[in-house]
VMD Tcl script that draws the C-alpha trace (Angstrom):
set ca {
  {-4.55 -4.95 21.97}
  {-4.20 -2.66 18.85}
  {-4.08 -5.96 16.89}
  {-6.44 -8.14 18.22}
  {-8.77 -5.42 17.58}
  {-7.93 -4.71 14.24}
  {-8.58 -8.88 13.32}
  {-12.09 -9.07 15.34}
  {-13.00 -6.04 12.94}
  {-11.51 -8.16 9.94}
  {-13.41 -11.25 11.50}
  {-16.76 -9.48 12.05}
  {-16.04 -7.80 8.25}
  {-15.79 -11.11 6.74}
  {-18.53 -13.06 8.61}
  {-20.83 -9.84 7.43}
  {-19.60 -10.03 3.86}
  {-21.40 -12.95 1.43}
  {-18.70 -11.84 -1.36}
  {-15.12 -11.02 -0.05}
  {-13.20 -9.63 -2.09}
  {-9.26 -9.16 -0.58}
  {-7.74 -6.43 -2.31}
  {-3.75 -6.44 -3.06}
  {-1.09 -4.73 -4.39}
  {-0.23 -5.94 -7.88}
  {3.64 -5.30 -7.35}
  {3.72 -6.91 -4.12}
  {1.26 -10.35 -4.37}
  {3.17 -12.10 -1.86}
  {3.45 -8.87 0.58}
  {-0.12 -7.88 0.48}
  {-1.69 -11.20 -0.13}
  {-2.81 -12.57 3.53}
  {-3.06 -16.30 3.91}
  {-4.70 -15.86 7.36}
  {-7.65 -13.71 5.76}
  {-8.10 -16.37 2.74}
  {-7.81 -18.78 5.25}
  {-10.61 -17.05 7.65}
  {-12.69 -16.36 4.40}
  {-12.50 -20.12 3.87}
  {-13.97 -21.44 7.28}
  {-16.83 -19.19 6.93}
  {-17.52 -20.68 3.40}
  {-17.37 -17.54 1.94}
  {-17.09 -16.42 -1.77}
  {-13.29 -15.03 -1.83}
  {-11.99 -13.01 -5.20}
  {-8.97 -11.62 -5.50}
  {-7.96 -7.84 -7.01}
  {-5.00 -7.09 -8.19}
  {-5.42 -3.32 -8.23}
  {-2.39 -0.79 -9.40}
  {-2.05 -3.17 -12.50}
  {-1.05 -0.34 -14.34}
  {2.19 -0.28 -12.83}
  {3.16 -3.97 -13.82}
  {3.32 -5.84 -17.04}
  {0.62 -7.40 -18.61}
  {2.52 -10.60 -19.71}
  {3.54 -10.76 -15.77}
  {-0.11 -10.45 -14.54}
  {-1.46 -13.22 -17.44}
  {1.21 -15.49 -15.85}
  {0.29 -14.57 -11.88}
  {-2.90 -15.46 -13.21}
  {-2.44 -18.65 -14.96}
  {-0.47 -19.67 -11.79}
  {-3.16 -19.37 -9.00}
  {-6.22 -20.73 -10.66}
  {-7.29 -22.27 -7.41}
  {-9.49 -18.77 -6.82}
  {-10.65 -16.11 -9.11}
  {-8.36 -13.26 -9.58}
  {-9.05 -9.72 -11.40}
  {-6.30 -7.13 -12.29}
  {-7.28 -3.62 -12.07}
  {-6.00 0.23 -11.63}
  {-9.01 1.80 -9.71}
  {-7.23 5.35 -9.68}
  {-7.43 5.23 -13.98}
  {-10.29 3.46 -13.57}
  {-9.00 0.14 -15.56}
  {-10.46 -2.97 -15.05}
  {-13.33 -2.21 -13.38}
  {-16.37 -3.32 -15.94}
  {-14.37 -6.81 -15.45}
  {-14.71 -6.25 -11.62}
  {-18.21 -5.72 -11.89}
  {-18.77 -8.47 -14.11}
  {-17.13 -10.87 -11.93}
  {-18.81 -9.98 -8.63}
  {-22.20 -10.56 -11.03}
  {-20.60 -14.09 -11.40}
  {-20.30 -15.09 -8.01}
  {-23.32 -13.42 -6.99}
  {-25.27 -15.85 -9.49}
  {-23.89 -18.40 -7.86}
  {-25.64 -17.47 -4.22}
  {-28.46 -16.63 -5.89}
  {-28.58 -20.13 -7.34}
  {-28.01 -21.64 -3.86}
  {-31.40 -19.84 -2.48}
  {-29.56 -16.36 -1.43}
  {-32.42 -13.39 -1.75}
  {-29.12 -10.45 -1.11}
  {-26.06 -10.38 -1.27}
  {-23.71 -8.50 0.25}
  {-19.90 -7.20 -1.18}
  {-16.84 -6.47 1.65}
  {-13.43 -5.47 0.90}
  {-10.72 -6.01 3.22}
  {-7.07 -5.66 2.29}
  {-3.88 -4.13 3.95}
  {-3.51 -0.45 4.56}
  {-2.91 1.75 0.85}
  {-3.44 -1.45 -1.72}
  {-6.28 0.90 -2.44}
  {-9.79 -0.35 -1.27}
  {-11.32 3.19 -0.70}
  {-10.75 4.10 -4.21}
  {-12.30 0.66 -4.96}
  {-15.15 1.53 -3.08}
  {-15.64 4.73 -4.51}
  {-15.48 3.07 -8.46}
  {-18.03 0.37 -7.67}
  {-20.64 3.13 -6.06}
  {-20.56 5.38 -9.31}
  {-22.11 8.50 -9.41}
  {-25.46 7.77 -8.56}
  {-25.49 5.33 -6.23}
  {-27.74 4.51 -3.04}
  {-26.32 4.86 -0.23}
  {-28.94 3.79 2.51}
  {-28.86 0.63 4.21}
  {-32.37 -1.09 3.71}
  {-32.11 -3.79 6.41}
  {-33.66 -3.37 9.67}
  {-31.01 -3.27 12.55}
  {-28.21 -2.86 10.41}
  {-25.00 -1.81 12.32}
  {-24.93 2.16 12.83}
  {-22.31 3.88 11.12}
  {-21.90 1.67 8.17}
  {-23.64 1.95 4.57}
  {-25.04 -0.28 2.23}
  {-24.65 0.57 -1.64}
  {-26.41 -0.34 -4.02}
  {-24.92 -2.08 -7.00}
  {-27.92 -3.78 -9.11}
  {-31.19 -5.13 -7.80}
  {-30.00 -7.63 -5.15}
  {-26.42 -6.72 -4.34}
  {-24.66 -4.56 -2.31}
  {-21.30 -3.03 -1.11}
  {-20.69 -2.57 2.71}
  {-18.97 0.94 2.62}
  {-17.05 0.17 5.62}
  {-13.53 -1.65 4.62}
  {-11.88 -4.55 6.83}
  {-8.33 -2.86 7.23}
  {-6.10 -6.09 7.61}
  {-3.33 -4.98 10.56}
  {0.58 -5.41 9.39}
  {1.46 -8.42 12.03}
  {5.40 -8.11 12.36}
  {7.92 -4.62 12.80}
  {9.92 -6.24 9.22}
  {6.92 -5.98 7.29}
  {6.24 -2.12 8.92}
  {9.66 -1.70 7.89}
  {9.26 -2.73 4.30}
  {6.09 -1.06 3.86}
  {7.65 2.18 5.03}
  {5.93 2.73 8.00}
  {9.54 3.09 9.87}
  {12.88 5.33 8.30}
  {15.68 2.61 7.73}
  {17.75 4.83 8.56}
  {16.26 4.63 12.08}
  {15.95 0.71 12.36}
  {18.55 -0.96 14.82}
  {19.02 -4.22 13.37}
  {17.85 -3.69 9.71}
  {19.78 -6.93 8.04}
  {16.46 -9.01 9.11}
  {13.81 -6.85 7.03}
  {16.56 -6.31 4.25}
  {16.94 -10.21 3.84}
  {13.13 -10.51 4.20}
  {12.85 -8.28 1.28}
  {15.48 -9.49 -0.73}
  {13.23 -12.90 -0.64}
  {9.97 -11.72 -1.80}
  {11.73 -10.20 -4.52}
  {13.19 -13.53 -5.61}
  {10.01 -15.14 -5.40}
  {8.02 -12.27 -6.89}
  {10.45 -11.18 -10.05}
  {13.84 -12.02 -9.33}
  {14.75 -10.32 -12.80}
  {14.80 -7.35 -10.61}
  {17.74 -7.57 -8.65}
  {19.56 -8.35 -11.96}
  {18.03 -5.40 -13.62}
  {18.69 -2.67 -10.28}
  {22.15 -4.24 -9.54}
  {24.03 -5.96 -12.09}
  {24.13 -9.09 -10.08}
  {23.55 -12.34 -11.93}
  {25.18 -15.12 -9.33}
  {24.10 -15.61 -6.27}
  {23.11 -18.72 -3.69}
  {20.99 -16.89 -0.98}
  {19.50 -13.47 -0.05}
  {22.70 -12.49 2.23}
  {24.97 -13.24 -1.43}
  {23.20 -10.47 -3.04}
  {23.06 -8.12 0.17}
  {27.15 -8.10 0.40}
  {27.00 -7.64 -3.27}
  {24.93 -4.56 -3.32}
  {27.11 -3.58 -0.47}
  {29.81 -3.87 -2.07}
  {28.52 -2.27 -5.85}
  {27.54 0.46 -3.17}
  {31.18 0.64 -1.39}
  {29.53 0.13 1.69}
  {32.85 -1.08 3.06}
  {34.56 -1.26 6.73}
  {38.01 -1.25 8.00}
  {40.45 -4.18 5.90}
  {37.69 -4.55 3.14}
  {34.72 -6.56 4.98}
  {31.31 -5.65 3.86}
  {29.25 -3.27 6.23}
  {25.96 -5.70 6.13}
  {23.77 -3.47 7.96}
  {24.68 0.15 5.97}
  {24.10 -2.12 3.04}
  {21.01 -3.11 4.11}
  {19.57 0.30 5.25}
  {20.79 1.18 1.46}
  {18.28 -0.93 0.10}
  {15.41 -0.52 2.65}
  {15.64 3.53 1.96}
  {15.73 2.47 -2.45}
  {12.50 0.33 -1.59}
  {10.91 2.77 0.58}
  {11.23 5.74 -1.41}
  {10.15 3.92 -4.61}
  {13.74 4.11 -6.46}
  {13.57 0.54 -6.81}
  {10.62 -1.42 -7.92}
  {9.95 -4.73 -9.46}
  {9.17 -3.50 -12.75}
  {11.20 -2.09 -15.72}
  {14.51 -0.14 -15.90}
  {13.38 2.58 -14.53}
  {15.49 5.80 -14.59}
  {16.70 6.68 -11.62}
  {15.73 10.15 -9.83}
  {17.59 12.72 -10.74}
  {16.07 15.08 -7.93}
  {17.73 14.55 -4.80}
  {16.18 15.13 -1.38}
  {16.89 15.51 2.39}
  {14.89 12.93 4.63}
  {13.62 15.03 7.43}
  {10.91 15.98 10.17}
  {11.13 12.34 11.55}
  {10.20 13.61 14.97}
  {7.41 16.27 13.72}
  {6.10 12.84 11.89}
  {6.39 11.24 15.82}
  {4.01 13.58 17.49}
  {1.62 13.58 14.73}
  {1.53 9.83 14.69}
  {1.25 9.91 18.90}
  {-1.36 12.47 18.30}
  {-3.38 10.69 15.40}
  {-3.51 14.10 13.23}
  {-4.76 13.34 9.60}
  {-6.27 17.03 8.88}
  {-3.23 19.16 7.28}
  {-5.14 21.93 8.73}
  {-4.35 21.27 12.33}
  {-0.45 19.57 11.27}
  {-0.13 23.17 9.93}
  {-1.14 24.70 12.83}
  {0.38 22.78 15.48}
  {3.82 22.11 13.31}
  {4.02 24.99 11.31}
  {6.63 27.38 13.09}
  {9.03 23.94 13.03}
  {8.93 23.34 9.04}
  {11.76 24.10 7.79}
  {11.33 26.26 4.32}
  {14.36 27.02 2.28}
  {16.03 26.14 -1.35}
  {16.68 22.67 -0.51}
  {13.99 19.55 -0.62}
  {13.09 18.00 2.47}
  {10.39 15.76 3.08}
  {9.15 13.26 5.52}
  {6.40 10.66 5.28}
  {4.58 7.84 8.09}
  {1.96 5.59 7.23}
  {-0.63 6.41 9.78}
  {-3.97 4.35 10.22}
  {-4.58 3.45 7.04}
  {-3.51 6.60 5.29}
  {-0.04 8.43 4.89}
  {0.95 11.86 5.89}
  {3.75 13.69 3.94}
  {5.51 16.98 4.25}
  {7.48 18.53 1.74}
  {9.25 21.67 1.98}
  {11.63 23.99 -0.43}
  {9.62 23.94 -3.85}
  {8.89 26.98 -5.56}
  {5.47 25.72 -6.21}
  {2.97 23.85 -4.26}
  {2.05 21.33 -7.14}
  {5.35 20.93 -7.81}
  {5.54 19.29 -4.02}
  {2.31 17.58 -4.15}
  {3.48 15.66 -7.12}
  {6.87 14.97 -5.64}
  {5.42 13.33 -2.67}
  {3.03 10.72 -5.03}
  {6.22 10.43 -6.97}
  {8.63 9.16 -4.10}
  {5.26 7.16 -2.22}
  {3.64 5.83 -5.13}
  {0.38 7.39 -3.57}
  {-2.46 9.83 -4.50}
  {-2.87 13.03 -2.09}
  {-6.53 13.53 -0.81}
  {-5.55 16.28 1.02}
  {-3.51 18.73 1.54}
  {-2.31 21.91 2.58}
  {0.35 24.60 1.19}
  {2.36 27.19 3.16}
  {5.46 29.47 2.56}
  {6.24 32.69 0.44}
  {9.46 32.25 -1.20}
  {9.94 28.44 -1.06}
  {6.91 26.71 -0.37}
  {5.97 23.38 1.50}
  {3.01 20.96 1.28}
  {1.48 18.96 4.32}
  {-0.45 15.95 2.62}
  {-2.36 13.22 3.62}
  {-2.41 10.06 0.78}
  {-3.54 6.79 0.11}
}
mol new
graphics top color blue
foreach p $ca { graphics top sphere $p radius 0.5 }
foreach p [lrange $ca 0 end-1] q [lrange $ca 1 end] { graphics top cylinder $p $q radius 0.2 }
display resetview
């Protein structure tokens, strides 16, 4: 039920919208890219564009060539959070909107939709500015949402179509469920494995060493057995090998892009079932976590933290810093995600509880 509701409010966003702009994840195109919403977009002969946002974190030369490669609809890289890209944003929703204008359209009206954290909020918040309108000027219009003005005759519906994630694998990849938890997690492992050979299969080379391979399950036995992920007379343990490289892509230790050094910081993956309630409970105040979780936090020298993508957003906990930046920071670190709130506790050895997109 969860899902069908979550695609009628996707429907109803993009039926609304006379610009739609679907907003991905520049290090995951294929992952955050949704066929079914381009499709949708499509029958309702809408105006689709495409943002690549977080295009700070990949190379230029690779986002030219994304580019060059899917001309069949306009696509703009951008990193909202440093605030990159955005005049060409602009420019190009001015673009499209020309072309309504041309057809005989008197307003038109800008929606984002996009999977959970590929960053549409912040998106939203770039495009209003500082001193933008925020009134809707049409009679009857739906209560609880706001129209902002951009320029003269368009506007942004401040109300995002969150695009649900469809299958448990993709949860999985995404990090919305501990591989160390998962039951059978060869499936998402080999899932992942493909959209990094179709992505930047460089990658695996550059993480792993391995350079031959026929198929996705090659290169799992062969980071199972770089990893010594062995069992009894030698045979490859596919499933530890595969939770191996579901926790490197969930924590962020392995990316798509660049050598990147390795974390020298080691930490303890904890409050799993703290994470459970909260998630049952649908707390996203650190406030009330605090409160309600507080006496069950465990605070001492060593790092421990937890994090669960939870409607839309992502709570984290992190425990045994000596300062509470120091945690904050840790947690965007390991999640690749910006804290908009949070709250510290401790004397000693502190802890964070944050909530990030």
């Amino acid at each position: 039920m969860k899902q069908k509701k979550a695609w009628r409010i996707v429907r109803e966003a993009i039926k609304e919208g006379d610009i739609i702009i679907e907003v991905v994840d520049a290090r995951d195109p294929i992952g955050t890219r949704n066929p079914k919403v381009e499709r949708l977009v499509q029958e309702e002969g809408k105006r689709l564009l495409i943002v690549m946002n977080k295009a700070d974190l990949v190379p230029k030369e690779w986002a030219e060539e994304y580019k060059r490669k899917h001309k069949d609809v306009p696509i703009v890289f951008i990193s909202a959070r440093e605030r990159k890209g955005t005049g060409i944003l602009r420019k190009e929703i001015k673009k499209l909107a020309k072309e309504l204008f041309e057809e005989g359209k008197e307003k038109v009206k800008v929606v984002l939709v996009g999977y959970p954290n590929v960053g549409k909020s912040t998106i939203i918040n770039v495009l209003k500015g500082k001193h933008a309108v925020g009134t809707a000027p049409i009679p009857g219009y739906t209560k609880g949402k706001q129209l902002i003005k951009l320029s003269k005759k368009i506007w942004l519906v401040d109300s995002p179509g969150v695009v649900p994630i469809d299958d448990f694998d993709e949860l999985v990849i995404r990090g919305g469920f501990p591989a160390d938890k998962i039951e059978d997690p060869v499936k998402p492992a080999l899932k992942l494995i493909k959209r990094i050979l179709e992505t930047r299969k460089e990658a695996i080379t550059e993480k792993y060493g391995i350079e031959e391979f026929e198929n996705e399950e090659q290169i799992l036995e062969a980071i199972g057995r770089k990893k010594g992920l062995l069992e009894r007379g030698g045979k490859i343990n596919l499933e530890e090998a595969a939770r191996y490289l579901l926790r490197e892509w969930q924590t962020g230790r392995f990316t798509l892009f660049g050598r990147e050094e390795e974390k020298k910081e080691f930490f303890i993956r904890d409050f799993e079932e703290i994470l459970d309630e909260i998630e049952k409970d649908h707390l996203l105040d650190p406030r009330r976590i605090l409160w309600k979780y507080g006496e069950r936090l465990t605070l001492d020298n060593k790092k421990r933290v937890g994090f669960r993508e939870i409607e839309g957003f992502t709570v984290g906990i992190a425990t045994g810093f000596k300062k509470c930046d120091s945690a904050i920071k840790f947690l965007e670190e390991i999640t690749k995600k910006k804290v908009i709130a949070s709250e510290c506790f401790g004397g000693k050895w502190k802890g964070v509880i944050a909530i990030m997109e």
